[in-house]
N, C-alpha and C positions, 0 to 999 in steps of 0.2 A: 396380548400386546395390541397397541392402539395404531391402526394400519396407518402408514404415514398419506394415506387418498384421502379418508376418511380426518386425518390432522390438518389436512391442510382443508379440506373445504369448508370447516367450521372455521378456520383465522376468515377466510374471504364470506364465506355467507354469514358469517355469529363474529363478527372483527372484535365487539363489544365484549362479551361473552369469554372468549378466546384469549382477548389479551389483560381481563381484567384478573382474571386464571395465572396468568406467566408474568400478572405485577407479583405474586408473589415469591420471586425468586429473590427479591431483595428488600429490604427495611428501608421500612416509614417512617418519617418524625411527624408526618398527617396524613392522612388517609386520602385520597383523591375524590370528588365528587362527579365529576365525569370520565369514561376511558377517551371518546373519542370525537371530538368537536372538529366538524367536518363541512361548517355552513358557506364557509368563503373559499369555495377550492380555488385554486389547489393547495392553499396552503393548510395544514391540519395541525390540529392541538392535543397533545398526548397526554392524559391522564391532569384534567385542569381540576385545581384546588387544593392538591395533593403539594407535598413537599417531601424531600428529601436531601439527599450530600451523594454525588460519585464520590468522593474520599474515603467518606463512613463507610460504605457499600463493598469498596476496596479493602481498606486497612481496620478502620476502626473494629467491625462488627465481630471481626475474624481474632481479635484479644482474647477473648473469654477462654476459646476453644482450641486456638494454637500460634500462640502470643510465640514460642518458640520454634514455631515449623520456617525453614526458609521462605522466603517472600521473594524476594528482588537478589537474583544472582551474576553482580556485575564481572563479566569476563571482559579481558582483553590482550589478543596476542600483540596488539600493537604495542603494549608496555609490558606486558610478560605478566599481565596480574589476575586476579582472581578475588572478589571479596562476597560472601553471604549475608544477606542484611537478611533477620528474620522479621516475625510481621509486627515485632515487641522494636527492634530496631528504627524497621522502617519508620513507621509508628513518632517515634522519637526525630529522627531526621526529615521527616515532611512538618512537625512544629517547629523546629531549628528553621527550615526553610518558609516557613508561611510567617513567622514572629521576623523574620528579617527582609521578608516582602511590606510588611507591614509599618515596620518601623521605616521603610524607604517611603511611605509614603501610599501602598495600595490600600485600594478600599472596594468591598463588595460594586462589581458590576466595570470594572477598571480595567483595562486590557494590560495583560503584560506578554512579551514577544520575546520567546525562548529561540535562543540560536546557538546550536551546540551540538557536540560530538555524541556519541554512544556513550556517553560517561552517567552513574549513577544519579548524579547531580542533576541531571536532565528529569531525569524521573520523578526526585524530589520537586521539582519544579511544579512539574504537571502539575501533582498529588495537590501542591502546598496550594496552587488558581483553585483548585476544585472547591480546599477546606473550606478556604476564606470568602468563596464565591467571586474570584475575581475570573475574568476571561483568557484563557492561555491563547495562542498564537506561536507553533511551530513554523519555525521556519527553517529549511534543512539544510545543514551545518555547511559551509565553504560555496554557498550562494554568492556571487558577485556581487560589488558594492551596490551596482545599479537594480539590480531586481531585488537584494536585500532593502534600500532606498525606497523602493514603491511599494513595500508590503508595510516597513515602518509610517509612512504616509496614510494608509489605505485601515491599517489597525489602528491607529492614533495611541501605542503604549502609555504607560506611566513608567513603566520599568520594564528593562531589556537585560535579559539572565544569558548571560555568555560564558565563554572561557579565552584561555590565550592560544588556545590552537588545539585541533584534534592531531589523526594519524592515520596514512595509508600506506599500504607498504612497506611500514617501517620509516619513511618520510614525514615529517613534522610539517601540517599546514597551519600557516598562523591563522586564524581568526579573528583578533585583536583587530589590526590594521583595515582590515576589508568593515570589519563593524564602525571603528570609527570613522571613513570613509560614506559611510552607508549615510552615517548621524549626519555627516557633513551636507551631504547630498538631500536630505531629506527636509522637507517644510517642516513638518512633526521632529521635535527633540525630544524626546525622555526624560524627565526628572533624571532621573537615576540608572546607573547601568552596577548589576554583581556581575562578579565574575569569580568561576574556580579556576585557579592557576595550578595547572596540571604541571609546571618546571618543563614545558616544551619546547616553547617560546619566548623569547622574549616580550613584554607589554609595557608601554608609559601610559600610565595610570593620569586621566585628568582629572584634576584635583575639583573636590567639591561635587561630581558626578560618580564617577566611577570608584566603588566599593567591591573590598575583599571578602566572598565566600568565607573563605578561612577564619577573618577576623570576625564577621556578623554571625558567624555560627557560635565562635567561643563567649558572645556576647550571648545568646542566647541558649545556649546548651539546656538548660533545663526549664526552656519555655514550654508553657500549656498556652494551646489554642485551640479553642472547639470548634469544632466544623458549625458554618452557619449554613441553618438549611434553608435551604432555594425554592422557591418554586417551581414544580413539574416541567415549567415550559420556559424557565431561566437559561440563559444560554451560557453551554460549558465551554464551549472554544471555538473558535475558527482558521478553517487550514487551507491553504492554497490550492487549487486544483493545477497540477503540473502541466507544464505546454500550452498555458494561457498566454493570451496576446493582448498588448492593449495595457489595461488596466485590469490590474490579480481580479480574479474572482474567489471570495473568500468565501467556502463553506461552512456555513452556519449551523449551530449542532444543540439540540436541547439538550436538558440535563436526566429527568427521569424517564423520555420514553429512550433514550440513549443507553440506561445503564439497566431499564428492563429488555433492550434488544442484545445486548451484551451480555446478560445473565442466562437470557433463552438458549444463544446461540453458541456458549459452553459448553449447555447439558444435549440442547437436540444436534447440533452439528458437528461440533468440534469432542463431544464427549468426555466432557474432560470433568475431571473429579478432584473434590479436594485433597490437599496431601499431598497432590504429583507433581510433575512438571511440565512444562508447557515452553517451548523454546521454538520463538518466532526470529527468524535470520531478516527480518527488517529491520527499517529505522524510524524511528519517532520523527523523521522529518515529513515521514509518509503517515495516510489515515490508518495502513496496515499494523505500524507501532503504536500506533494512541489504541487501537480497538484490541490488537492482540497481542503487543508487549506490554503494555500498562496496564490499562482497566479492566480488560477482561479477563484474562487468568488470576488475575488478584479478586476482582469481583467472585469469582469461583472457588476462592480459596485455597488456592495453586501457585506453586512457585513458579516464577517468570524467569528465564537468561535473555539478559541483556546485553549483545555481544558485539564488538568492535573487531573488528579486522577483516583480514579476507578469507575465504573459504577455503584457500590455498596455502594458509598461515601457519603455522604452529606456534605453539607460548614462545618457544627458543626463539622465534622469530625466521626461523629457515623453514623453507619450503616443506606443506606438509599439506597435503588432502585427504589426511581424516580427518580434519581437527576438528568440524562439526560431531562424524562419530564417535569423536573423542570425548566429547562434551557428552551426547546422548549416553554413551555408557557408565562416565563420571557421576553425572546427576540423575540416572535414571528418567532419561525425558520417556515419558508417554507418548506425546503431542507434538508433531512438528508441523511446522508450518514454513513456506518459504516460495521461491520462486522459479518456473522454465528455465530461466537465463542462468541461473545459480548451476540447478543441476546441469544442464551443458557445460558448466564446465568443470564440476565434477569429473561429466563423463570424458572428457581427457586425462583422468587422474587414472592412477592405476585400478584396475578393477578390485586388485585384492584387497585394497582400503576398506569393502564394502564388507567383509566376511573376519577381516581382523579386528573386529569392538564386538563384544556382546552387544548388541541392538534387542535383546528379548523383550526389555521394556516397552520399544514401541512400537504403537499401537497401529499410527495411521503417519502419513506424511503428505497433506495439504500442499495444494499447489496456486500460487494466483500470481497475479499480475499485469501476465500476458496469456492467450491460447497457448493451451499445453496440445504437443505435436505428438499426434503415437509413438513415433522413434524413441521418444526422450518417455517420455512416460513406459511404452515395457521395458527399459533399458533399466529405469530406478527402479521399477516394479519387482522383475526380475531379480533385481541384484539384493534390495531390501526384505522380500516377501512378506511387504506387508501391504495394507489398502492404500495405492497413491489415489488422494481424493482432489480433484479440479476444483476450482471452485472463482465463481464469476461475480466480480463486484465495481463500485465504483466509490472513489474520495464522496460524491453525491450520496452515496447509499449505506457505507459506514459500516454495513456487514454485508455475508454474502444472499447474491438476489438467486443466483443457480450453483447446487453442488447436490450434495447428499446427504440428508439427515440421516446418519446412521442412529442417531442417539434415540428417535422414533423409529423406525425398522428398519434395519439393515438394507440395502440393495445393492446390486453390484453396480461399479462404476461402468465408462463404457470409453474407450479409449479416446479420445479426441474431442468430448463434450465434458464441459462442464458437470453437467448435470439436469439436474428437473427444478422446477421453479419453486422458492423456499416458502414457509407458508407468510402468511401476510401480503404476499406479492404477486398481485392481480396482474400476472404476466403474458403479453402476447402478442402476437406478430400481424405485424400492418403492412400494408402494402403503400411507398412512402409516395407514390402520388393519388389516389382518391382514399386513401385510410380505410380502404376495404380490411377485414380478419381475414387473415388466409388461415386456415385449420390445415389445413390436405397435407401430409406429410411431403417433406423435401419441398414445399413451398417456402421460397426466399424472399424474409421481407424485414423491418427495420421492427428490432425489439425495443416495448414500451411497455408502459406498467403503468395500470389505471390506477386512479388516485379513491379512495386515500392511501398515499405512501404509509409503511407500517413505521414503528416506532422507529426510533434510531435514525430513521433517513434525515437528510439536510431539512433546516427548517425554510432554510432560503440563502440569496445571497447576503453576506453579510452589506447590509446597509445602502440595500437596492433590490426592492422588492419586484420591482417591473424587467430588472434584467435576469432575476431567477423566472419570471412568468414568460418570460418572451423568448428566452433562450431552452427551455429547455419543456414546456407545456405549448409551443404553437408551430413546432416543427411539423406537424402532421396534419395537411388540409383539413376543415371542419371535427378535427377531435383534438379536446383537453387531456392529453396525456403526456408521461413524463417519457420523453425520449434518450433511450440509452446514445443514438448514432453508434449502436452498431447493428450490423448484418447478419440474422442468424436465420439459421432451419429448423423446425423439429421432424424430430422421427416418429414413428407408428408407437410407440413406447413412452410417446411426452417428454425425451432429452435434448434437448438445445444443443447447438451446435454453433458456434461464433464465430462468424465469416470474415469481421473485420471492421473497419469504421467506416459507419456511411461516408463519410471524408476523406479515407483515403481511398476511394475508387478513381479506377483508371479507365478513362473512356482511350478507348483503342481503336481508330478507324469508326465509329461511330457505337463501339462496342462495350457496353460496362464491366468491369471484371473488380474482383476486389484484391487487395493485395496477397491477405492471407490466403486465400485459394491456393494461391500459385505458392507461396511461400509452405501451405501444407504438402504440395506437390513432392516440390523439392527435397524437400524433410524425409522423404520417404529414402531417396536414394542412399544404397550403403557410405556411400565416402562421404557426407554430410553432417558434420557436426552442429550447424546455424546455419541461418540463411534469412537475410532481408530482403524482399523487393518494395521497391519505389516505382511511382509513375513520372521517366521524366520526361518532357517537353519535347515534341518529334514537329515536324516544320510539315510530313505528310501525312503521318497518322493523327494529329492531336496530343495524341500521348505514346508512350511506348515504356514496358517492362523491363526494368531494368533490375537483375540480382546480381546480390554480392555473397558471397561463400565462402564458409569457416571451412576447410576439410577438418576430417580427423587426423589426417598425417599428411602436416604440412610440410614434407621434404619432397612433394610430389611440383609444389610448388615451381622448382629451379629446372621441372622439365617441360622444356613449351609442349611439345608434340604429348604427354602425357594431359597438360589442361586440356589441351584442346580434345582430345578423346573425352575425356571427363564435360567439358561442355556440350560436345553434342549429345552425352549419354543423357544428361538432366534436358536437355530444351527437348528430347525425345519422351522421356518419361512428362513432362507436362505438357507437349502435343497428346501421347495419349490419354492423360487423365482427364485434361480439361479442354484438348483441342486446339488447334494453332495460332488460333485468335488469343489466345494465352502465353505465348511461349516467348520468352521473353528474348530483347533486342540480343541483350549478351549476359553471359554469366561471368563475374569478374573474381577472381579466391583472392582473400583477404585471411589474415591470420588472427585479427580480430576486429570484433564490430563495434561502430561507439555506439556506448552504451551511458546513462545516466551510473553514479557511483551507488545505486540500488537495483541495478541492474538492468532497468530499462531501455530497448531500443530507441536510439535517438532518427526515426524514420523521417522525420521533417525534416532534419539538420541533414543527412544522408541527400533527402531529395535536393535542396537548397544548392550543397558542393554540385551534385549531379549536375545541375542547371544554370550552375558560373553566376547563383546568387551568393549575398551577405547569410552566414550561418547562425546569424545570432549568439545571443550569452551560451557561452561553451563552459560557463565555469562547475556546473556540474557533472561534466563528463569525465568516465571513470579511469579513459585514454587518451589523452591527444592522438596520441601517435596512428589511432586508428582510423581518424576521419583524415588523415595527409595518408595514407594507401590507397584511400576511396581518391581522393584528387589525384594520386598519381596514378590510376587506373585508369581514373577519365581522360588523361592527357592522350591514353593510348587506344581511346574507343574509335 
């Protein structure tokens, strides 16, 4: 077996070599003439001369050999339904859907802007930009008219794939109204808007625009359309990077070093093999869905779940926390994939949920998103006993930059890191004001990645080349490298450890601290099920720590004299781990944290209420009700 030290210094010293080896994990319609055109850094060119299709690479190529194996497994508790498309299916419904792109009017190189629920039709969507070569543009489902508005503007679509509303909770959100709102609001119109009407909502249809799914599929049911193939360095889509300010910044994605980084990271990371299943609990509104709901387990030849609801869900639609092991044991998933914030709250769910599915099938259970905290990771660890794998990435980077190749030699994970740096990824730690290397173990400094970036990563910002170079290649005095803005360490062992975002540090009395520190801190105490801190605005220190806290058993809540024991035990526990220069002004228990509707902490917004500022677009958040606890907590600081 091929020591994964030895794998990875050939991707960084033999890049050429290396990744002309791992183009062939997928079919050519031309062979490439260069792997790696690297004359104008930072920007780099993957395999130039070469052609290929992501569709083909997905669906087509997988006919011959298992035209009847499932492909695309659409669940959803929020309608109670269940449908298996196999890859002879699929196959069929990505040319329904590319013949009805087409007849609206797309043509090779044309953007269209999907904005939609977890429904199959999303998929077909993607699939049908690839065939045709046109440009997709996710935008994630129940976005406000006004940020909806400025990504329509900023993609210039020809056609805009929606629906009449998705589902949370068993709650009907329209999408209709906010999309045509969006059209209103925007300079850029659409030719054309489809839509699958799910019978959610109601929708009024503008005449001469807006086109029925239902009806341009029955028009075309038995259309052929051949995947037109592209060139290596044709651009397959661009997706928003979340919690941008300003004007979207659109990441920009090629086509064949995209679906060679995606084929690699199957077989070395994720291990996954054809035949099985692969069930990733994200959303295609995020990069996490386009690389590991859509393309890459079908690239692999594996069946994909594609799932709608919530993790707390059951079909019946009443409360149920297996219903992901529901599903693993139904479809025998291998591969899961998913997020910290997920399992948290899991881990409120009964434990015996965990021991009632046969699970034998799988294999590993991935984690990303955010830092995975020890508590939460031996807690699924435990409960699952299988390998929970971390794994560190960015919308920028399209796969992951740190985890663990198991699929090149096994290693053991290590609780609280990520992992070690994947191959291709000239990964390493700068010191953020003279851009010295810090090597020396437990030295903290801002992780970067020398260019050339490997395949798959961003090609730039879509259609602002100087704001990908200045933003994210001149953060680091006197050196061209791609900066993460985050905080990390390595250990004596080469594992990363991810401190936080260079951004959200908190100068305390003249003192830098980063938030996750203190939030790993916390994490540790028994009564702890979550935990955020913020840096907010103090009149004598500069700044001051401020956390909020999910307990485990929130009836401790309604005894003051119990918080308060409970707060001093936590500000005592990160006096000792990190010192008093750390320990935060107050600890406030909350019973939930806003969160984005994919799980992510909404820490800006958090800070913002903190600070009696405007919280901005709230319309992807997965609670209201949970950022009015944080303001009525501050009423009482």
């Amino acid at each position: 077996m091929t020591s994964y030290a030895d794998f990875y210094r050939q991707s960084i010293d033999q890049p050429d070599a290396f990744w002309a080896d791992q183009a062939g994990l997928i079919e050519w319609h031309k062979p490439f003439d260069r792997v790696c055109n690297y004359d104008n850094p930072p920007f780099v060119n993957w395999y130039e001369g070469g052609q290929t299709n992501l569709c083909h690479n997905a669906v087509d190529r997988h006919l011959l050999d298992r035209a009847g194996q499932p492909a695309l497994i659409a669940v959803s508790s929020e309608t109670g339904t269940e449908k298996i498309y196999t890859f002879a299916d699929l196959h069929g419904e990505v040319q329904r859907m590319a013949a009805s792109l087409k007849a609206l009017g797309v043509e090779k190189g044309d953007r269209v802007l999907i904005y939609m629920p977890m429904i199959a039709e999303a998929a077909f969507a993607m699939l049908a930009c690839a065939r045709i070569g046109a440009v997709h543009c996710v935008v994630f489902g129940g976005f406000a008219s006004g940020s909806l508005a400025s990504r329509i503007e900023d993609a210039a679509p020809k056609v805009i794939v929606s629906s009449d509303g998705g589902s949370r909770g068993g709650k009907a959100l329209p999408y209709k109204p906010l999309l045509d709102e969006a059209i209103r609001l925007s300079s850029h119109k659409p030719g054309a808007v489809l839509l699958a009407d799910r019978g959610l909502t109601p929708m009024d249809l503008v005449a001469g625009r807006d086109h029925l799914w239902s009806e341009l599929r029955t028009t075309h049911v038995d259309a052929q359309v051949p995947c037109e193939w592209l060139d290596s360095t044709a651009i397959s889509y661009t997706i928003y990077t979340s919690g941008t300010t300003g004007k979207p910044k659109g990441v920009q994605r090629d086509t064949a070093g995209y679906a060679v980084a995606l084929a690699a990271s199957m077989k070395h990371i994720f291990d996954g093999r054809a035949g099985e299943t692969f069930f990733s609990t994200s959303d295609i509104g995020w990069v996490v869905g386009h690389s590991y709901i859509v393309y890459g387990p079908l690239i692999a030849g594996m069946a994909t779940i594609m799932y709608e609801g919530l993790p707390t869900q059951g079909m019946d639609k009443k409360p149920n926390g297996g219903i992901w092991w529901e599903l693993v044991e139904k479809y025998k998933v291998t591969v899961m994939f998913s997020a910290p914030t997920a399992v948290r709250v899991l881990k409120k769910q009964d434990p015996a949920l965990l021991t009632k599915y046969d699970l034998s099938s799988l294999r590993a259970l991935f984690l990303a998103g955010e830092p995975l905290d020890e508590p939460t990771a031996r807690w699924i660890s435990e409960g699952l006993r299988v390998p929970i794998i971390d794994n560190y990435w960015q919308t920028e980077s399209g796969w992951p930059i740190l985890t663990i190749a198991n699929g090149v030699e096994p290693k053991p994970s290590k609780f609280g890191s990520p992992g070690i740096p994947m191959y291709g990824y000239n990964v390493k730690l700068l010191h953020e004001a003279t851009g010295e290397e810090l090597t020396a173990p437990g030295e903290k400094g801002v992780v970067v990645i020398e260019g050339p970036t490997p395949p798959g990563f961003m090609q730039t910002i879509w259609q602002d080349d100087a704001r990908f170079v200045n933003t994210y290649w001149k953060s680091i005095p006197g050196k061209l490298v791609y900066s993460t803005f985050d905080w990390g360490i390595r250990d004596a062992d080469g594992y990363f450890f991810i401190l936080g975002r260079t951004d959200d540090v908190i100068n305390v009395a003249g003192h830098r601290l980063g938030t996750r520190e203190i939030e790993e801190s916390i994490s540790g105490h028994g009564q702890v099920a979550e935990v955020a801190v913020v840096g907010v605005a103090d009149g004598l220190k500069g700044q001051v720590a401020m956390a909020f806290v999910v307990l485990k058993d929130s009836s401790v809540m309604g005894d003051s004299a119990a918080c308060g024991k409970l707060e001093a035990e936590i500000m005592k526990r990160v006096d000792g781990d990190l010192g008093a220069v750390a320990r935060p002004a107050r600890v406030r228990f909350v019973t939930a944290l806003p969160k984005t509707r994919s799980g992510k902490l909404l820490r800006r917004v958090i800070q913002a209420v903190c600070e009696g500022r405007d919280a901005g677009d709230l319309t992807s958040m997965d609670d209201p009700g949970a950022l009015q606890q944080i303001r009525d907590r501050m009423e009482t600081v």
